[in-house]
VOGUZA-846359 format. One record per atom (N, C-alpha, C, CB): residue in one letter; x, y, z. Coordinates in steps of 0.02 Angstrom, whole numbers, plus 50000, padded with zeros to 5 digits. Glycine has a CB too. Example, Ala and Ser with C-alpha at 12.3 -4.5 7.8 and 13.67 -1.06 7.14 Angstrom:
// VOGUZA-846359
a506604971650390;a506154977550390;a506604983550390;a505654977650452;s506424988850354;s506844994750357;s506455000250394;s507044997050286;
This chain:
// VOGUZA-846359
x418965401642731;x418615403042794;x418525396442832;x417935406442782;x418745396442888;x418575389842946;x418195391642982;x419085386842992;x417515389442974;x417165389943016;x416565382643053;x416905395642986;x416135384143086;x415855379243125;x415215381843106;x416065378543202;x414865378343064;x413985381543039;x413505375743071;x413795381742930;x412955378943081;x412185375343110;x411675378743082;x412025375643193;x411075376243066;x410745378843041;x409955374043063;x411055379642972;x409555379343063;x408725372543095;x408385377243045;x408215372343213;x407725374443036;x407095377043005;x406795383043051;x406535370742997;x406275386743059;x406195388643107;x405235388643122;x406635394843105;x404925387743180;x404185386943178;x403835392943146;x403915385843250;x404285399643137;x403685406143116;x403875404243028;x403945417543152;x403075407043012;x403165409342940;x403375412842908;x402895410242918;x403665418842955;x404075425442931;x404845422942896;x404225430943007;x405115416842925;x405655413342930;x405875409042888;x405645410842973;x406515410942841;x406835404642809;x407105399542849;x407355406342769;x407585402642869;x408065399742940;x408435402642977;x408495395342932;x408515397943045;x408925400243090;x409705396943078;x408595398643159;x410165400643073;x410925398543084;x411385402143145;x411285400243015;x411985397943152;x412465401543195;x413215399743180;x412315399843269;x413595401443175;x414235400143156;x414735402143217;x414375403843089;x415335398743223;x415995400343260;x416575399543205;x416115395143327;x416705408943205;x417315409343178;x418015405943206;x417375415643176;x418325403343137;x419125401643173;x419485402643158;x419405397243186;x419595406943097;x420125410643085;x419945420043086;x420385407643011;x420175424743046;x420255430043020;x420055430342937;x420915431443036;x419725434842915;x419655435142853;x418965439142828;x419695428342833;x418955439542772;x418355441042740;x418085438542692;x418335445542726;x417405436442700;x416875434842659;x416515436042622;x416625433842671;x416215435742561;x416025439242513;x415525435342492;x416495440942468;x414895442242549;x414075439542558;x413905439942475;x413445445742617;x413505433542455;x413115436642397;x412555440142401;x412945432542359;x412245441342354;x411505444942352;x411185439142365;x411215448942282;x410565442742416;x409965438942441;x409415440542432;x409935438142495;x409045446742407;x408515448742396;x408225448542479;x408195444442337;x408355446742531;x407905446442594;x408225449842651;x407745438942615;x407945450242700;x407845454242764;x408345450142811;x406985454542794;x408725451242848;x409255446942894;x409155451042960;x410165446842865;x409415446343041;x409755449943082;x410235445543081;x409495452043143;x410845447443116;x411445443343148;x411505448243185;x412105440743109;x411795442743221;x411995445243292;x412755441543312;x411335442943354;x413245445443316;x413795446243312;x414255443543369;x413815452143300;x414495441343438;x414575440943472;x415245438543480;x414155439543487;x415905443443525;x416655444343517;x416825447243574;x416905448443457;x417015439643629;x417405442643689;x416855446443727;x418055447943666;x416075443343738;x415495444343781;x415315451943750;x415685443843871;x415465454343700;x415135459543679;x414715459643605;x415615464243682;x414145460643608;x413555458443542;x413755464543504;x412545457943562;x413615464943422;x413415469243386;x412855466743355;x413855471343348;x412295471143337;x411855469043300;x411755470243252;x411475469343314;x411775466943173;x411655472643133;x410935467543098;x412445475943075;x410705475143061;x409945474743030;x410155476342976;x409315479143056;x409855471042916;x410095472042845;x409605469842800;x410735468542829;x409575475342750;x408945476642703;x409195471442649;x408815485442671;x408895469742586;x408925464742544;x409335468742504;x408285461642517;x410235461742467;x410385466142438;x410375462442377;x410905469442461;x410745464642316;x410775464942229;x411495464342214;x410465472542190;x412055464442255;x412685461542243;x412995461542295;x413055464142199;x413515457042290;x414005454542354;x414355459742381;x414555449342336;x414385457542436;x414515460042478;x415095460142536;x414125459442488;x415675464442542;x416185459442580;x416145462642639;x416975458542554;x415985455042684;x415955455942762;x416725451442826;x415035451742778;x416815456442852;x417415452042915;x417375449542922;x417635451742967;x417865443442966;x417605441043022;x418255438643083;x417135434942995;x418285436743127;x418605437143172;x418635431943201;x418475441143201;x419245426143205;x419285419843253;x419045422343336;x420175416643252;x418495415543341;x418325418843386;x417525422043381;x418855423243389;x417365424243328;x416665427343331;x416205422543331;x416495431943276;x415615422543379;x415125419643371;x414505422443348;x415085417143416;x414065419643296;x413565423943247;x412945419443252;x413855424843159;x412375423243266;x411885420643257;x411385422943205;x411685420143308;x410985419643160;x410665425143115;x409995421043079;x411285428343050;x409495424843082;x408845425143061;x408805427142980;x408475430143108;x408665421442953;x408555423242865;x407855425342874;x408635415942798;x407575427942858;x406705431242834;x406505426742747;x406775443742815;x405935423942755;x405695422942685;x405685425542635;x405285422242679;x405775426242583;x405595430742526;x404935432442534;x405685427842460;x404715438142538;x404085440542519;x403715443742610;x403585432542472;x404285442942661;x404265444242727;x404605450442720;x404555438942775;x404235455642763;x404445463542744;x404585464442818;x403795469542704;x404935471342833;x404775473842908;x404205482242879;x405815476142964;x403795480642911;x403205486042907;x403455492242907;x402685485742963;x404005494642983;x404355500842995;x404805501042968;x404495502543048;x405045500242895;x405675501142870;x405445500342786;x406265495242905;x405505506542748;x405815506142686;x406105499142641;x406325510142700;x405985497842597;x406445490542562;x406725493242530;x406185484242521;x406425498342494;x406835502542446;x407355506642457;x406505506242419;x407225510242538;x407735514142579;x408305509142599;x407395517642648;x408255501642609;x408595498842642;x408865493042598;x408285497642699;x408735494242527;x409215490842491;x410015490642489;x409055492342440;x410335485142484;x410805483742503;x411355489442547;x410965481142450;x410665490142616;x411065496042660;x411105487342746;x410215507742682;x411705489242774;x411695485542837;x411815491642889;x412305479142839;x411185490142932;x411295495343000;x411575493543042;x410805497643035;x411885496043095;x412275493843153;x411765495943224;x413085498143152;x411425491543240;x410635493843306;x411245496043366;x409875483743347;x410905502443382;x411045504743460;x410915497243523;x410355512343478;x411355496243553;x411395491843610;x411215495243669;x412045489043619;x410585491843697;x410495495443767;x410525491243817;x409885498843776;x411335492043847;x411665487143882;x412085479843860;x411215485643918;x412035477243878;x412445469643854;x412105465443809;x412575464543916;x411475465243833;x411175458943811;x410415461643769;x411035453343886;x410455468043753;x409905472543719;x409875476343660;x409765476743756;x409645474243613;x409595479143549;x409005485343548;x409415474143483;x409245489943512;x408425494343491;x408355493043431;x408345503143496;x407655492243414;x407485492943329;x406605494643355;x407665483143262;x406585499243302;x405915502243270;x405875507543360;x405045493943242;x406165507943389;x406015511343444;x405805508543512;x405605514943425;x405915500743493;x405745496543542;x406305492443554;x405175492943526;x406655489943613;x406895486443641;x406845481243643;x406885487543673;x407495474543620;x407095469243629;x407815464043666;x406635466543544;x407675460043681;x408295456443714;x408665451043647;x407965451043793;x409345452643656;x409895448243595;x409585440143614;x411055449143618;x409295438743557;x409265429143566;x409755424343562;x408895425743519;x409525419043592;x410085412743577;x409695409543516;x410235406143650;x410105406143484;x410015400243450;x409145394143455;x410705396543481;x409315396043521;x408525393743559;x407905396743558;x408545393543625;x408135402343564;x407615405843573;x407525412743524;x407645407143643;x407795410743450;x407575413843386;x407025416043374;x407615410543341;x406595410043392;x405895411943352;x405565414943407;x405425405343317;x405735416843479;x405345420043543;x405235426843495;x405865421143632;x405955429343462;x406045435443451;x405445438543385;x406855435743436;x405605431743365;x405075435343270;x404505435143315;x404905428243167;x404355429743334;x403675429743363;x403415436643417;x403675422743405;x403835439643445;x403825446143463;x403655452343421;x404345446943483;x404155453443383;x404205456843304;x403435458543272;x404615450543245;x403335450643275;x402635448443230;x401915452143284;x402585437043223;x402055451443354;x401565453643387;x401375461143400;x401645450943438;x401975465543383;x402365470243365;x402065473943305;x403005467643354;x401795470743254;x401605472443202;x402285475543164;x401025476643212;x402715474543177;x403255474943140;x403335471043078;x403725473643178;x402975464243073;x403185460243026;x402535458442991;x403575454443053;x402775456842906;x402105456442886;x402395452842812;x401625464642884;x401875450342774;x402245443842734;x401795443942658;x402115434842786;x402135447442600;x401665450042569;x401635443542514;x401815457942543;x400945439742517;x400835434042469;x400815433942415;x400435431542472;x400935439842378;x400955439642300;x401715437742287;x400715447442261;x402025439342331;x402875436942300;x402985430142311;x403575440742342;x402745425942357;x402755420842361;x402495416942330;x402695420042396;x401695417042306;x401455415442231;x401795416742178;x400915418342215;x402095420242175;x402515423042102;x403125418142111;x402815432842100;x403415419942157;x404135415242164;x403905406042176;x404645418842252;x403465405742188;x403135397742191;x403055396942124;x402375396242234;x402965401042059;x402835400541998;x402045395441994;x403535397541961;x401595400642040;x401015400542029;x400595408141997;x400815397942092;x400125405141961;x399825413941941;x399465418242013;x399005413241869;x399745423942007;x399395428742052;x398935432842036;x399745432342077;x398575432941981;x397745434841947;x398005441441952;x396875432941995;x398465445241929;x398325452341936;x399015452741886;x398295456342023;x398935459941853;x399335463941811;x399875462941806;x399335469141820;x400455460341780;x401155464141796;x401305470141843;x401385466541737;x401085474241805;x401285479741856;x401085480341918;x401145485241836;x400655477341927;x400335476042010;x400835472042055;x399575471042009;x401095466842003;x401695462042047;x402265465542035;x401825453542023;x402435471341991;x403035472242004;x402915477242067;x403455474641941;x402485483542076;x402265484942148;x402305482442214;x401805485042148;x402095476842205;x402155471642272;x402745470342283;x401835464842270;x403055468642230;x404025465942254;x404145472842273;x404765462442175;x404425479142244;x404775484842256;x404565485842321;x404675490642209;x403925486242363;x403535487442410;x403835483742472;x402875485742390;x403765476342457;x403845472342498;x404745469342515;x403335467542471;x405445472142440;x405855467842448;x406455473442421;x405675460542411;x405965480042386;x406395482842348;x406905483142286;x406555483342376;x406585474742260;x406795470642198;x406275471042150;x406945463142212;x406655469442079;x405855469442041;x405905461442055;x405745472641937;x405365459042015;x405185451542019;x405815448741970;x404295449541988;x406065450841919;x406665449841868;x407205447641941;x406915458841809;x407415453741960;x407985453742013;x408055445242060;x407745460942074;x407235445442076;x407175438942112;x407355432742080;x406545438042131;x407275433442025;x407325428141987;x407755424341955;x407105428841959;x408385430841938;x409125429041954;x409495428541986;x409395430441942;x409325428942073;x409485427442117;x409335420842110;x409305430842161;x408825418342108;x408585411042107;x408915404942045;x407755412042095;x409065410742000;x409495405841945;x410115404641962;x409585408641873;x410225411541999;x411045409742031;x411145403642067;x411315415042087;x410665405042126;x410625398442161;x410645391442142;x410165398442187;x410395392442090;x410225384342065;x410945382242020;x409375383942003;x411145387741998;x411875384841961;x412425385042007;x412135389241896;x412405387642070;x412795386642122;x412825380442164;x412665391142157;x412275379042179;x412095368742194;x412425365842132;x411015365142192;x412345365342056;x412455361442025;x413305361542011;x411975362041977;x413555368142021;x414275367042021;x414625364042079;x414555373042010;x414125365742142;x414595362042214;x414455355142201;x414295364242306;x414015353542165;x413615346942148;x414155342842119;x412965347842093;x414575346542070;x414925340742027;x414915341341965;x414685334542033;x414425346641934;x414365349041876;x414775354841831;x413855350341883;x414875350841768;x415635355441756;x415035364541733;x416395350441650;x415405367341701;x415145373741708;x414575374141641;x415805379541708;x414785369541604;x414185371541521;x413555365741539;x414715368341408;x413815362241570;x413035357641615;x412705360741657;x413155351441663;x412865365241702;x412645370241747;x412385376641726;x413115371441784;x412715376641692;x412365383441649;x411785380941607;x412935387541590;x411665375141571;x411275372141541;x410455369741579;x411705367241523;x410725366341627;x410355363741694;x409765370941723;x411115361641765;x410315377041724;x410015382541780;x409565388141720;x410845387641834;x409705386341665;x409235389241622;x409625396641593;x408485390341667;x410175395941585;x410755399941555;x410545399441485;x411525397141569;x410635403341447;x410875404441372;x411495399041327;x411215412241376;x412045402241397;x412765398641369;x413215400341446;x413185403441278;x413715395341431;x414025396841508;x414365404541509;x414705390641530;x414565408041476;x414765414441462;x414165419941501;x414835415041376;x413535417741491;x413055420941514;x412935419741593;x412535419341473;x412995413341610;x413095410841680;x413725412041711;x413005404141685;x414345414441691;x414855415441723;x414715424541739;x415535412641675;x414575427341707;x414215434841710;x413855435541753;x413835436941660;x413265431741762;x412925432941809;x413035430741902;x412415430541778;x413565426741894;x413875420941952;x414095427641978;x414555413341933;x414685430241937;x415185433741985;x414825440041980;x416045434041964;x414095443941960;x413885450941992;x413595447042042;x413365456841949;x413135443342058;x412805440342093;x413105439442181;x412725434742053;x413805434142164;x414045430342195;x414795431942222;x413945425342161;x414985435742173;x415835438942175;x416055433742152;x416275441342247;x416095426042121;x416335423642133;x416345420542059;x416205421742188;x416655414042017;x416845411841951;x416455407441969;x417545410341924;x416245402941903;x416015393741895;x416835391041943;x415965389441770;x417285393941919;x417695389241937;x417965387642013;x418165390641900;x417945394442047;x417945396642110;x417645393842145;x417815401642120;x416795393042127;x416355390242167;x416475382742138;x415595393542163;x416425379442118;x416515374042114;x417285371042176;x416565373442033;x417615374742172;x418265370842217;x418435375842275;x419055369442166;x418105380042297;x418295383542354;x417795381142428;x418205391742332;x418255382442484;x417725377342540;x417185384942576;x418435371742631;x417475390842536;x416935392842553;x416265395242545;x417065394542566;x416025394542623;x415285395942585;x414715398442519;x415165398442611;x414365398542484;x414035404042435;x413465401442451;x414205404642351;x413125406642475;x412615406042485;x411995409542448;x412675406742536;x411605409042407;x411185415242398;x410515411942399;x411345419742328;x410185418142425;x409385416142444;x409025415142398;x409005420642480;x408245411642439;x407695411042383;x407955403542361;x407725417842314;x408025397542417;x408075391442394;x407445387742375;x408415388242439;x406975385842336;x406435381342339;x406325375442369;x406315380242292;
């Protein structure tokens, strides 16, 4: 994949980050699991698609088109949308009705397609909206601080809030970490060692449900892997 990536922090708390990319070739990509809430916004020859996508649990293969320009809003772990299911909207991607050129619908409200600039106008809308809401027990949990309450209370809160158990999150997060250490330079039984694997056999298992992808793949391929829930 050739592409052109940017990426900023963003001022709301609802927010991992803001990115945007320009496609330059043809091809497909193979999203990993993220456990979190996304928009992108799609944009090919002055016409937007929007799509809205629930947290998913394995990769995922998405297009793309020389030529496409993408903008997209990561959501925090533990950041829900109020009017929407997690559980209904596990690894489901919607395609939002466009009203007109430069207009999406979601939750029944109208809101205008953002730039790059003006990302966080939109959460910050969302958020005023009561659309958005940010449940703190997953974030304590995933901070690997105690959250004074039951197991089963925190596994409630994740399903509620992400549609994952807290397990799910957590191998997302191991993924991650053996995915840095292989782009890092690390051969595959150091990485597996490093990310808190068993044995690399156990980390190559979990890479490619996770990720679609091998220790070996990710280590020498230029493209992206991304998976959420970075610390």
């Amino acid at each position: 994949m050739s592409f052109i990536y940017e990426e900023k922090p963003s001022r709301s708390q609802f927010v991992e980050v803001t990115w945007r990319t320009e496609d330059k070739t043809d091809g497909v990509y193979m999203a990993p699991a993220d456990g979190c809430w996304d928009l992108i916004f799609i944009t090919q020859d002055d016409k937007t698609r929007v799509l809205f996508s629930g947290p998913t649990t394995r990769p995922t293969p998405v297009g793309y088109r020389a030529g496409n320009k993408n903008l997209g809003i990561r959501f925090r772990p533990g950041t829900f949308m109020t009017q929407a299911s997690a559980l209904a909207m596990r690894n489901v991607v919607d395609i939002l009705p466009m009203q007109g050129e430069r207009q999406f619908l979601l939750f029944d409200h109208t809101f205008t397609v953002p730039t790059y600039e003006t990302a966080d106008d939109l959460v910050a809308e969302l958020e005023h909206l009561g659309f958005l809401d940010h449940d703190h027990v997953v974030s304590t949990v995933l901070s690997n601080r105690d959250p004074r309450m039951t197991d089963r209370s925190v596994q409630r809160h994740f399903m509620q809030a992400t549609g994952l158990s807290a397990k799910s999150h957590r191998r997302i997060e191991q993924a991650q970490r053996a995915v840095d250490l292989l782009r890092n330079g690390h051969i595959p039984i150091e990485a597996a060692h490093e990310a808190g694997y068993a044995d690399q056999a156990h980390m190559t298992r979990a890479l490619k449900e996770l990720t679609g992808h091998t220790p070996a793949e990710i280590a020498t391929t230029t493209e992206p892997i991304i998976v959420e829930h970075r610390s």
